[in-house]
N, C-alpha and C positions, 0 to 999 in steps of 0.2 A: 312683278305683276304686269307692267307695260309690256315687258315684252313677248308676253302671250297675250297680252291683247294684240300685238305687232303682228305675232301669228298665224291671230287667228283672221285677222285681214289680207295674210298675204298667202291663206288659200283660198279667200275670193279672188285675190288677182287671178291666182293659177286656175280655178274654176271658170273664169269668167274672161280666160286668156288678155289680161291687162298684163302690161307692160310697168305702170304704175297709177296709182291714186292718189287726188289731190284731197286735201282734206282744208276746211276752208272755215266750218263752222266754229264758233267760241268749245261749244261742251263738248264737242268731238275731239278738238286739238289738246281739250284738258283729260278728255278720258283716254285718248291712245297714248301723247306725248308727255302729258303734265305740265302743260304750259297754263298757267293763268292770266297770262298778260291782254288786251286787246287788239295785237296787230299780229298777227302769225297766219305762215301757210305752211304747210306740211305735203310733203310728196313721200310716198312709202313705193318702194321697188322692193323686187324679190328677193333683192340682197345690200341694200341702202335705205338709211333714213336721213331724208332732206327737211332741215330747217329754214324759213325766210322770213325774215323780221328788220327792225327799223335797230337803228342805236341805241335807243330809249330801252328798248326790249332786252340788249345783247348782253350784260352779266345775267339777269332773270332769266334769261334763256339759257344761257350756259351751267345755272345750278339745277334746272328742273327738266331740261328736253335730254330726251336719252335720243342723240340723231348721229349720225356719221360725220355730214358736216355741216355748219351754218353758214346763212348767206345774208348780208347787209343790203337791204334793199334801200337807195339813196331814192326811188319816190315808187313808185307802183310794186306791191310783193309780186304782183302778177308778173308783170315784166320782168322782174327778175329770174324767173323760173330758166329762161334760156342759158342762165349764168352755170346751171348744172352742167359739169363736164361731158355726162354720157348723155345731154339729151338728145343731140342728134339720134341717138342707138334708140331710142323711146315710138312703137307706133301708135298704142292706142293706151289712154288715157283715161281711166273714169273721173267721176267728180260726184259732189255732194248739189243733184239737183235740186233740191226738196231745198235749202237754205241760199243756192247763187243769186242775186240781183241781174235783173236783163243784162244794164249795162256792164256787169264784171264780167258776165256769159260772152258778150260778146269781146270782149278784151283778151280772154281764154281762148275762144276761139281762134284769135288772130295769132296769139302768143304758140302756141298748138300747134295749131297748122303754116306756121311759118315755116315748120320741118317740114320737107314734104314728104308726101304719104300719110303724115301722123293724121289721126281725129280722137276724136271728145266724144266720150260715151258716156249719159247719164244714168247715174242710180239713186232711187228716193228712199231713203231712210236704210241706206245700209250699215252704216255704221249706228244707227237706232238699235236696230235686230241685234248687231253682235253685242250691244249693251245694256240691253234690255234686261237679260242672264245677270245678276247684281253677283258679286264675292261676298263671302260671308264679311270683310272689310266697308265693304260698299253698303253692306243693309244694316252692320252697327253706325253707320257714319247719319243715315237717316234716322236711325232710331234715335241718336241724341239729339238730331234736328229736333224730332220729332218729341224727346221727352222736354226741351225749350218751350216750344211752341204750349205744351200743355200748363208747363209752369208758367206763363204768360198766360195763358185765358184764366187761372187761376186767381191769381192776383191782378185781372182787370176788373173782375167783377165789381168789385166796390167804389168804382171809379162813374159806374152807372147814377145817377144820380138827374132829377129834373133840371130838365136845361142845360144840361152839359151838350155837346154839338159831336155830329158823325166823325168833324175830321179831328175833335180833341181826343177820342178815344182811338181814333187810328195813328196818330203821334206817340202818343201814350204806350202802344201796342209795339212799334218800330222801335222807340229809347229803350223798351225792357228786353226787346229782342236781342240787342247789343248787351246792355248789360246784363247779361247773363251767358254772355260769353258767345251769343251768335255774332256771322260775319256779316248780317242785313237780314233782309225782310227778302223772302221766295219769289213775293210779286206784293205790289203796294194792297196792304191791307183793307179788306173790305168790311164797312161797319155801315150799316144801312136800321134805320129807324122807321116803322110804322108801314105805310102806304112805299115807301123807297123800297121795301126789302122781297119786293114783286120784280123787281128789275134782280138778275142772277146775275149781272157782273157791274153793280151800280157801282158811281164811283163816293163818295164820304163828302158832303160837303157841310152848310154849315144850318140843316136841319137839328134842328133840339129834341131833348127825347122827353115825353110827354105820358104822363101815368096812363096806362093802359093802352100800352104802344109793344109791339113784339119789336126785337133785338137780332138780325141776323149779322153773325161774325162768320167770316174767311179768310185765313190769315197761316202763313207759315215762317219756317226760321230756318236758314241755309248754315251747314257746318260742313268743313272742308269739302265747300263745294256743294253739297248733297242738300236736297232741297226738302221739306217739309211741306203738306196741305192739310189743312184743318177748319170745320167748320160746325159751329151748332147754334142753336138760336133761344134766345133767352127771352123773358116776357116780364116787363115792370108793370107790375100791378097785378088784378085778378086777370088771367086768360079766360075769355068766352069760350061754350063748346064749338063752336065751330072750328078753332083754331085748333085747340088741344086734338077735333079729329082729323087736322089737317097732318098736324104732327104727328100722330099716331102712329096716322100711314107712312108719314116718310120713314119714320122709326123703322115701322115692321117692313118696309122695301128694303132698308138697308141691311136690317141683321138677315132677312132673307137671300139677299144677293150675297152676304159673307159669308152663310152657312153654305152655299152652294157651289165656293171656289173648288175646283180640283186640278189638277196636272192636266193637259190634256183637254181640259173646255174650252171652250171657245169664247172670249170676247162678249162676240155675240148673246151669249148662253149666260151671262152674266150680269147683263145689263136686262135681257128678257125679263131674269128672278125679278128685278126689282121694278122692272116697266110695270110686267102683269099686277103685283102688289097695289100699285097704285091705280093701277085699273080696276081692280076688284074695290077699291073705298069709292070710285066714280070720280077719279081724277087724272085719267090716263088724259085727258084735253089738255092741261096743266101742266105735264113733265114735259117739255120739249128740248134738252141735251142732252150728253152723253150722260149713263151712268159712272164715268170711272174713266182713268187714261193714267198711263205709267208715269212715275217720277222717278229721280235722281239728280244727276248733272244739271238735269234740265225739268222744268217746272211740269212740261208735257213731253210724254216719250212713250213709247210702246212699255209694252201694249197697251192697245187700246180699247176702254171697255164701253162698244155702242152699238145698236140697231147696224152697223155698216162693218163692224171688224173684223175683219179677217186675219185675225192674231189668236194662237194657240198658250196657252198658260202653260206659263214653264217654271220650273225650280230655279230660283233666284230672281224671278219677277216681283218686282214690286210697283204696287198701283192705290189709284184711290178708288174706294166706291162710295156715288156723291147721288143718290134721289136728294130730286124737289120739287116742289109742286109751287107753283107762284099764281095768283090772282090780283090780274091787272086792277090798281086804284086800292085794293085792299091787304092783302099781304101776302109773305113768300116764306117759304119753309125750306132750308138744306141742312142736311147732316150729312159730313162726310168724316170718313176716318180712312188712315192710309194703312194696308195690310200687305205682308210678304210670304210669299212660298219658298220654305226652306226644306230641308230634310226633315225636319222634324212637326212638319206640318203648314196648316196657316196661320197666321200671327197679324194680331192686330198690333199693328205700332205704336196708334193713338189710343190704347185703352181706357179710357175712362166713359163712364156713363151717358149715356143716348139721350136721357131723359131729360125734357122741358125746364129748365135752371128758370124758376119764379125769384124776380128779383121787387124788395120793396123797399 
């Protein structure tokens, strides 16, 4: 499998007349190379794969990087790049702009063009695009995520209770993530109560939950690797109508934006389904993110599903689609579920029920 992914990178080099690519990101060096470690650089040629890593890294490196040769980098991996034998032979270089910091850019630079003639040519999200396309491996590896993640909101539920606090239920949420066989949490769990669940990326603090208080959870479970997103929103006590028609709308944006997935739309065209929805309840003031953005490796990846995307839906795409509507000082509504395009159609990952969980 890596090495069509190796492949299918090194007829971008030849499309794009590189001589080689650095590859610098964590999820990128685990989806081409299979490196899980924190310190690695990757250089890919037309007919070489270059490994640079610390000591700490070098047996883990040597059971998981499928490379030509490895290189011990005694302080900067950057620096070490020169240690490649052909790089004099090397003129033009891509890199991963989208992820470099200034100051490593400029260190690249120096390291670069110290051959002369050579330069550095940036590309944004290239190795995104080539990953984007999931293996039938790749979309069962989220779907366990993903069936975690549901056995977890499962059995949180009874953990609701008065007075219990956002970040006890978001601990609670992370320990069962683990034991149930997940390697952590996607991104720290979000558990917001009442008047909090107006803020779409609040953080859990040590608010109490109070009868007739709505409940917004966000929360996923990573398995080899592969990342999980999930969200729905619960209500302790009786819900008023106003809320139940807030939720309504979110509801029918999202099955609306699901039914409307095909091969071939756009992004864009994806996120509209579910915008318009919520414009037509009179709350299009109220949605202001994306509808939806690709998962895997990585928490956010193409495609991207918003008002600005310029990504085409393809077979082996997998993304989330997340309407919600939030009212400053009063409350916030998200449902999302994560769905894949396969052969055999589209596929919700997160199946289970849309509807308002009334908790007493």
């Amino acid at each position: 499998m890596l090495e069509h992914r190796i492949q299918d990178l090194r007829h971008f080099l030849s499309s794009n007349e590189l001589d080689a690519f650095l590859i610098i990101k964590p999820s990128s060096l685990r989806y081409l190379l299979g490196f899980t470690g924190s310190n690695g650089l990757g250089i890919i040629t037309n007919s070489a794969v270059y490994f640079i890593t610390d000591f700490r890294y070098k047996d883990q490196a040597e059971k998981e990087v499928q490379y030509d040769k490895i290189i011990l980098a005694d302080g900067s991996l950057i620096n070490s790049i020169k240690e490649i034998t052909e790089f004099n032979r090397f003129n033009t270089f891509g890199f991963e702009s989208d992820y470099i910091t200034y100051n490593s850019y400029q260190n690249l630079s120096e390291v670069i063009t110290s051959n002369p003639g050579s330069s550095l040519l940036p590309f944004d999200g290239t190795l995104d695009k080539i990953a984007s396309k999931k293996s039938p491996g790749e979309i069962l590896s989220i779907r366990k995520a993903c069936d975690i993640t549901l056995k977890v909101f499962d059995e949180i539920k009874p953990y609701f209770r008065e007075n219990v606090t956002e970040s006890d239920i978001a601990a609670e949420i992370s320990y069962k993530i683990k034991k149930k066989g997940g390697e952590g949490d996607s991104f720290n769990p979000i558990v917001l109560f009442g008047k909090n669940t107006a803020l779409p990326h609040g953080v859990p603090g040590k608010t109490k939950l109070r009868k007739g208080e709505n409940i917004q959870l966000d929360f996923g479970s990573v398995i080899e690797g592969y990342h999980a997103d999930f969200s729905r929103c619960l209500y302790f006590g009786n819900p008023p109508d106003d809320f139940l028609r807030i939720h309504n709308a979110v509801r029918n944006a999202l099955e609306t934006a699901i039914a409307g997935i095909e091969v071939g739309k756009g992004g864009k065209e994806i996120d509209a389904f579910a915008r318009n929805v919520i414009k037509e309840f009179g709350y299009g003031d109220y949605f202001g993110h994306a509808a939806g953005h690709g998962v895997g490796l990585s928490i956010h990846e193409m495609p991207k599903i918003s008002p600005l995307s310029e990504d085409e839906l393809a077979i082996g795409n997998v993304f989330t689609v997340e309407p919600g509507i939030y009212i400053s000082d009063k409350y916030g509504v998200r449902i999302e579920n994560v769905v894949s395009i396969e052969g055999s159609g589209v596929n919700v990952l997160t199946d289970i029920s849309t509807e308002l969980s009334i908790l007493y």
